[in-house]
C-alpha positions in Angstrom: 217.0 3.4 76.7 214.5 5.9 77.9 212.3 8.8 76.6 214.9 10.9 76.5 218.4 9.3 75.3 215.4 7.8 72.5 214.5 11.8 71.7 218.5 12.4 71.8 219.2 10.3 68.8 216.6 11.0 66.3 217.6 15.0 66.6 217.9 15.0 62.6 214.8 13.1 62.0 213.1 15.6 63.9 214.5 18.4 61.9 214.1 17.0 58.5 210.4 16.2 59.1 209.4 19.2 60.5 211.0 21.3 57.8 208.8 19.5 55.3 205.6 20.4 57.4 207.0 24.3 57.5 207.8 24.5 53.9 203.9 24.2 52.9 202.8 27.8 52.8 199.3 26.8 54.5 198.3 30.6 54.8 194.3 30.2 55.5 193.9 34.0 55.4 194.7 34.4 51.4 192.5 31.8 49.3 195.5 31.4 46.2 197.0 29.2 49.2 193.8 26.9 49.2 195.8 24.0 47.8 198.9 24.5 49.9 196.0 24.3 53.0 194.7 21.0 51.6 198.5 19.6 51.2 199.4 20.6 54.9 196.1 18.7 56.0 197.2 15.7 53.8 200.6 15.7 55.6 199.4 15.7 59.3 197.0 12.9 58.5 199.6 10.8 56.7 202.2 11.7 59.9 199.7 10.7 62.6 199.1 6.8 60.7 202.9 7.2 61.0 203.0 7.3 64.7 199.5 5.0 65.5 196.9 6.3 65.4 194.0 4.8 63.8 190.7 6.2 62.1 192.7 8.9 60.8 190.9 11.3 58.2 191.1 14.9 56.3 187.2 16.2 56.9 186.2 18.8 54.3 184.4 21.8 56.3 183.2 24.7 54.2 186.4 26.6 54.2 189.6 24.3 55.0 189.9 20.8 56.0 190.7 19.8 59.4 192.4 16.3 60.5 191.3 13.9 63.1 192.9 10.8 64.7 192.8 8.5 67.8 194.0 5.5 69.3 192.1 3.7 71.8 194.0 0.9 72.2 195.0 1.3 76.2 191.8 0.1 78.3 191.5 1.5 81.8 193.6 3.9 80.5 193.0 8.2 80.8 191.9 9.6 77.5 193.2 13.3 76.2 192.0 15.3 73.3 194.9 17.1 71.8 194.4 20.0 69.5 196.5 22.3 67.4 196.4 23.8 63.7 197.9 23.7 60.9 197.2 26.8 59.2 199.7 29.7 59.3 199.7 33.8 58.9 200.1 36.2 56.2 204.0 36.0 55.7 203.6 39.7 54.2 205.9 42.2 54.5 208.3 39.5 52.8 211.3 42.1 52.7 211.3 42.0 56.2 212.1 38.6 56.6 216.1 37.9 57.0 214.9 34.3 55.1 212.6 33.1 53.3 209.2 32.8 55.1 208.6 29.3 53.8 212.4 27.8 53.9 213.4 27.2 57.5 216.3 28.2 58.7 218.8 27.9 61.5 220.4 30.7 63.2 221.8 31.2 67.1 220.3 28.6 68.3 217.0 28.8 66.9 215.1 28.0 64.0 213.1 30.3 61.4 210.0 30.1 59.7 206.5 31.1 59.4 204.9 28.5 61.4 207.4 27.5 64.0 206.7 29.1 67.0 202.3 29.3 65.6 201.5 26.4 65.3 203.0 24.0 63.1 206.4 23.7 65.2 204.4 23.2 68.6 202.3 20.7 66.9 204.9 18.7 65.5 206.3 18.7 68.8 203.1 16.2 69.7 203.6 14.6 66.6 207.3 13.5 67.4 206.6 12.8 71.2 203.9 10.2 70.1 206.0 8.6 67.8 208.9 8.0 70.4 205.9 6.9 72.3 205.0 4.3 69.5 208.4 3.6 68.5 209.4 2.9 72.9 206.6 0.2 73.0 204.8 -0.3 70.0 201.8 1.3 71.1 200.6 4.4 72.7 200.4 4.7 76.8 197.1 6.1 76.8 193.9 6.9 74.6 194.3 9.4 72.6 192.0 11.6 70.0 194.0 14.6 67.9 191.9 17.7 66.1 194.2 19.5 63.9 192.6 22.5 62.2 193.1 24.5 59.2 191.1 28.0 59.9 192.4 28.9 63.5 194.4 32.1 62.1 190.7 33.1 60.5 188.1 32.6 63.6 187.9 28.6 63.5 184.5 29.0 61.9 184.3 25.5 61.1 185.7 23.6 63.8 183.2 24.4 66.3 180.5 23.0 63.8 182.8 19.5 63.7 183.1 19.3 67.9 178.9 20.2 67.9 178.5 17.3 65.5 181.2 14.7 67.0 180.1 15.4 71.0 181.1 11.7 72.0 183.5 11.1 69.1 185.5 13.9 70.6 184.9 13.4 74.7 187.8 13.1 76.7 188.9 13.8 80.5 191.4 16.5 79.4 191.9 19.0 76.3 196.0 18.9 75.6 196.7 22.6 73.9 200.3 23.7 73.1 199.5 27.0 71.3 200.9 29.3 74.0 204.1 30.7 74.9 206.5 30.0 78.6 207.0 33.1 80.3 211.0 33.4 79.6 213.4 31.3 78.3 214.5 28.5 80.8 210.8 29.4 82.5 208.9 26.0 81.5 205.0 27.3 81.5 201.6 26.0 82.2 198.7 28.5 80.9 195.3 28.6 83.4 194.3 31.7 81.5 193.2 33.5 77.9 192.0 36.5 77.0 188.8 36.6 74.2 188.9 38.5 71.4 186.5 40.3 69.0 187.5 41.2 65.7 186.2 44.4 63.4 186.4 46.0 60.5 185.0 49.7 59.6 184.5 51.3 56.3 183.8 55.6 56.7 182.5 56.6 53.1 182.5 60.6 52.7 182.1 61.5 49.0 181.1 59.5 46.1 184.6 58.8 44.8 187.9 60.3 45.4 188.2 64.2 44.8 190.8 66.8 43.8 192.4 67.9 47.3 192.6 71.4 45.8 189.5 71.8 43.7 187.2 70.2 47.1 189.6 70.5 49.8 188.2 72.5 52.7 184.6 71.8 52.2 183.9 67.9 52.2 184.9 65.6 54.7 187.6 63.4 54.5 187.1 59.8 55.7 190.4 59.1 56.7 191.1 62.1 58.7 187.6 61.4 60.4 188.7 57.6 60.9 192.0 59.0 62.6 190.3 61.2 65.1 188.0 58.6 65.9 190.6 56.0 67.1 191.7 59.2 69.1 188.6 59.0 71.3 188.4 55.6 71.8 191.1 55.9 74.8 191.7 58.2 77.7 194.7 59.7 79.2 195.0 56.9 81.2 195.1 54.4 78.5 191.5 53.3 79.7 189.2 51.9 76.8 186.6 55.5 76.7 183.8 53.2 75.7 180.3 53.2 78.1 180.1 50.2 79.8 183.8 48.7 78.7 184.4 47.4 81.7 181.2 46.5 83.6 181.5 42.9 83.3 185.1 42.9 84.1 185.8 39.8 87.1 188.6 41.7 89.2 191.4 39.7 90.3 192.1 38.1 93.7 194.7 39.7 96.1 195.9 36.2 96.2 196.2 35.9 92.4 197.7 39.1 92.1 200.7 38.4 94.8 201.1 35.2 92.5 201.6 37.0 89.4 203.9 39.7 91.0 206.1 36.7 92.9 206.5 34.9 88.8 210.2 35.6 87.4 208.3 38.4 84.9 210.7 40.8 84.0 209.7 44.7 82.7 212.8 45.7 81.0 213.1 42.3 79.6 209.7 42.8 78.3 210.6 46.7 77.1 213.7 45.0 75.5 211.3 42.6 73.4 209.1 45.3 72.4 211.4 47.1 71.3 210.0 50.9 71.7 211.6 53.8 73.6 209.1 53.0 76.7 206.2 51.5 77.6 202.5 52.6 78.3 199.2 50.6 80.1 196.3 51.3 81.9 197.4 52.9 85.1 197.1 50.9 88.4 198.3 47.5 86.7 201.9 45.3 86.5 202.5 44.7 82.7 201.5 41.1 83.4 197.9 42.5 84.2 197.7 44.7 82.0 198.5 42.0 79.0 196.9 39.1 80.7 194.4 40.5 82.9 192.9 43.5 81.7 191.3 44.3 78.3 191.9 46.1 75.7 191.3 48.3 72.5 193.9 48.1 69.8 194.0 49.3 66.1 195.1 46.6 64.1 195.2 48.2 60.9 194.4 51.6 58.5 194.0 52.1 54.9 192.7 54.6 52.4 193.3 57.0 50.1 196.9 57.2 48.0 200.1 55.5 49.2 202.0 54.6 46.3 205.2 56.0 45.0 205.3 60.3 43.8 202.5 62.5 45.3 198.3 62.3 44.1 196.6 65.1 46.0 193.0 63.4 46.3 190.8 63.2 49.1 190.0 58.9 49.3 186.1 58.2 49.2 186.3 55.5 51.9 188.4 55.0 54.8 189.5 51.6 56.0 190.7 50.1 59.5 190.6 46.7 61.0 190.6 46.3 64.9 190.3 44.3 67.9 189.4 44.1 71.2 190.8 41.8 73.9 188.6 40.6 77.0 189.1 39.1 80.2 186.3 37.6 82.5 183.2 37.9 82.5 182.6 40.2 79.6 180.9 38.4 76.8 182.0 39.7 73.2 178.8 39.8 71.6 177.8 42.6 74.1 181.1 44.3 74.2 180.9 44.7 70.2 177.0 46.4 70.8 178.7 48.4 73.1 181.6 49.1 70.7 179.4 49.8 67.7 177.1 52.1 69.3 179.8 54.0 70.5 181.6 54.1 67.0 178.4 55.6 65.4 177.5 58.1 68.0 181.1 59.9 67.6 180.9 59.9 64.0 180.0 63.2 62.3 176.9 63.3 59.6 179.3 64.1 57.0 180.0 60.4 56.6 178.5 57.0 56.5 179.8 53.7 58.5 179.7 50.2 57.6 180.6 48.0 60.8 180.9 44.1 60.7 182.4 41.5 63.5 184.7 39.1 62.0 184.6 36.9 64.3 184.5 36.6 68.3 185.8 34.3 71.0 185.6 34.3 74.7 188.1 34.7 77.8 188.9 31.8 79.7 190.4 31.2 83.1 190.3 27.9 85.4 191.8 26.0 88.2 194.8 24.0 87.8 194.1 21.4 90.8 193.4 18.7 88.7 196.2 15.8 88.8 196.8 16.2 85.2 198.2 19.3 86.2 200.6 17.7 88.6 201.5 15.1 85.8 202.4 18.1 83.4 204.6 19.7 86.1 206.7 16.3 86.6 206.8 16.6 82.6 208.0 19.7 82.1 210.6 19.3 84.5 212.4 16.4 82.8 211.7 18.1 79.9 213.8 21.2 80.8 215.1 20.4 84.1 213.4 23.1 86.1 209.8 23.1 87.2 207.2 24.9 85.6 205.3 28.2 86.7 201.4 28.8 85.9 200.5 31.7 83.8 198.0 33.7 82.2 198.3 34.6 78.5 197.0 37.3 76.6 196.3 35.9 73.4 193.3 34.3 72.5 192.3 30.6 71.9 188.4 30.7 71.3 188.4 26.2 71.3 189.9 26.2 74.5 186.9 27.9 75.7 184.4 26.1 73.8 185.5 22.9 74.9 185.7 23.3 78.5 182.2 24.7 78.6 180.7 22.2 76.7 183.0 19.0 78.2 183.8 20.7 81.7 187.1 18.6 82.0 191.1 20.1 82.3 192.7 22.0 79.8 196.5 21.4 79.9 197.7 24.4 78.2 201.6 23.7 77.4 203.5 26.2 74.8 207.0 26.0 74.1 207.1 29.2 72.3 208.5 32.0 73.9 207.2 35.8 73.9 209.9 37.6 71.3 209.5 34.8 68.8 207.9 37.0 66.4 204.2 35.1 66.0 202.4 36.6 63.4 205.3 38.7 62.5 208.5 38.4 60.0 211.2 36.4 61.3 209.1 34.3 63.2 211.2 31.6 64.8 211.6 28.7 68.1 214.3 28.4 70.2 215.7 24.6 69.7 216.3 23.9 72.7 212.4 24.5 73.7 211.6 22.6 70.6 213.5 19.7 72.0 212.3 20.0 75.4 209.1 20.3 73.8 209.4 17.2 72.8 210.6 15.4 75.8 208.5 16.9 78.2 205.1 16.1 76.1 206.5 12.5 75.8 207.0 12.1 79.7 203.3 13.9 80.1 201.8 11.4 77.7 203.7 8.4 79.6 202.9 9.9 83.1 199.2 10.0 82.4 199.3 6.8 81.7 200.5 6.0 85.8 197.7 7.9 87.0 
């Protein structure tokens, strides 16, 4: 029987154990989930003994635990580092889930659950490939070393701490990442690109508490209206970032590149139709693949302040909240762009109010060649996977590791994701399409097998 028909029959098992894994609400963000984080870690370690690996082990880190395994057992053999993470987003809002955030469930064809799509599903899609792997020959094709994390959703500010201490515990001649999306459904996907990110929040403080609207209103500022006009100036009519020096550092694109993106099946209105709003908007001059994958960006995350529960309280709020981000492509280097950022921030606010400005945490863009022969082994993989070969893409999410690794190892980074773009990450009703789940599954198991004929 081969990979496959093996994959075929255990399409229950699969199910039943990941359901376990996505019912553990291992949100890193909110710290009255600390034991749920610490029980997710426990599970991936006990399910990668399960499928033979060796040496495995939870390692405390200041904030959350992550989980590392290997097997070494195939001489002569390549060896990969695959990583992934286990934590999760806020669920929250909860009442606009259809189900529960923490009980999956199946609908049309695809299957519900905080987690599914980011990351949990796409790592237990490693999880089960390895174990048909085990299961096919009693052992594993290859050497291979797994880093599972538990702070990715809050800046990984431990894991990079682990690889620093672990250089030649951790070396291997590729980095195995499915934490990304394909481009469309039926559209298997290999990612040669991220974009970084920086992450801020500002606090505008006006008057020593809140006021009266009435009694004050008129003569002392009011933070959140100053926070609001702000965020106005921080783009043109052209949807260009309006900060000094934004885009210095920016690496344009090739010609050739760019008739490579523009030849990929990448639909607009499909895109509008996953979006959701009336029309679109982007920096002028750019496809919506560039402007999401190739271009950076400015984008208000969140706003808070003053009174928004139920009935009416005329006050004007002390403070004034927002959390944002910027998004960043080659070769700008975050810790400049948030300088830049900052000083812009503080030279458009009025004297009327004070700022407090902090960077939550940072990671930079990637982009790299795909002529490796891993790369050609993926391809072959994803086609028996699916049954259609795979396209190259950038992304425009951010995966600071990725990064981090191939600076410091200089080898491959296979980026495969199985997730697909209107899956909802981070949002309510997140879900995966079973049929990429099971694909998932197959196609990482060939990969895994094929590396082992190189």
């Amino acid at each position: 029987m081969d990979l496959n028909q093996y994959i075929d029959r255990k399409h229950d098992e699969h199910l039943k154990d990941l359901y376990e894994l996505l019912r553990i609400p291992s949100v890193s963000a909110q710290s009255q989930h600390k034991a749920d984080i610490e029980r997710a870690a426990t599970w991936v370690a006990e399910r990668l003994r399960r499928v033979g690996l060796e040496n495995v082990e939870v390692v405390p880190t200041k904030l959350h635990p992550l989980v590392y395994g290997e097997s070494l057992q195939a001489p002569g053999k390549p060896t990969v580092l695959f990583y992934g993470h286990y934590d999760v987003q806020p669920p929250e809002p909860l009442d606009l889930w259809t189900s529960p955030p923490f009980e999956p469930t199946v609908r049309g064809g695809n299957l519900f659950g905080r987690g599914t799509a980011d990351d949990k599903g796409q790592v237990h899609i490693h999880i089960r490939a390895l174990d048909a792997l085990h299961q096919a020959a009693g052992k594993l094709p290859i050497n291979i070393k797994v880093l599972i994390e538990g702070e990715e959703e809050v800046g990984s500010e431990s894991l990079w701490d682990y690889v620093q201490q672990n250089k030649s515990k951790l070396a291997a001649g590729a980095l195995v990442v499915s934490d990304t999306s394909m481009l469309a459904r039926g559209v298997p996907s290999i990612t040669y690109g991220l974009r970084g990110l920086s992450y801020y929040e500002l606090e505008i403080t006006g008057p020593a508490q809140d006021l009266h609207s009435g009694v004050f209103g008129g003569a002392v500022p009011n933070p959140l209206t100053v926070l609001a006009e702000l965020f106005a100036k921080l783009h043109d009519k052209n949807f260009r970032v309006a900060i000094p020096g934004f885009y210095d550092d920016v690496a344009p694109v090739s010609r050739s590149e760019r008739k490579a993106l523009a030849a990929l099946p990448f639909k607009p209105k499909d895109f509008l139709k996953t979006v959701g709003a009336p029309a679109l908007c982007g920096e002028k001059g750019y496809s919506v693949a560039e402007q999401v994958w190739c271009r950076p960006t400015l984008e208000l995350n969140g706003i808070w302040g003053g009174y928004i529960s139920e009935g009416a309280k005329t006050v004007i709020p002390a403070k004034a909240h927002a959390k944002f981000s910027t998004r960043l492509v080659p070769d700008q280097d975050p810790a400049k762009i948030a300088r830049l950022v900052e000083r812009h921030i503080r030279k458009l606010l009025p004297k009327t109010v004070t700022c407090k400005f902090q960077v939550l945490s940072t990671g930079k863009p990637w982009v790299a060649p795909y002529t490796h022969p891993f790369f050609e082994v993926a391809h072959n993989a994803l086609e028996k996977g699916f049954g259609k070969r795979a396209v190259f893409i950038r992304e425009g999410g951010s995966i600071p590791f990725v990064t981090q690794m191939y600076d410091t190892f200089k080898v491959p980074c296979v980026l495969l994701g199985f997730g697909l773009p209107d899956e909802n990450a981070h949002a309510p009703d997140e879900h995966i399409a079973l049929e990429n789940y099971f694909g998932g599954i197959k196609a990482v198991a060939n990969f895994y097998s094929g590396l082992a004929a190189l």
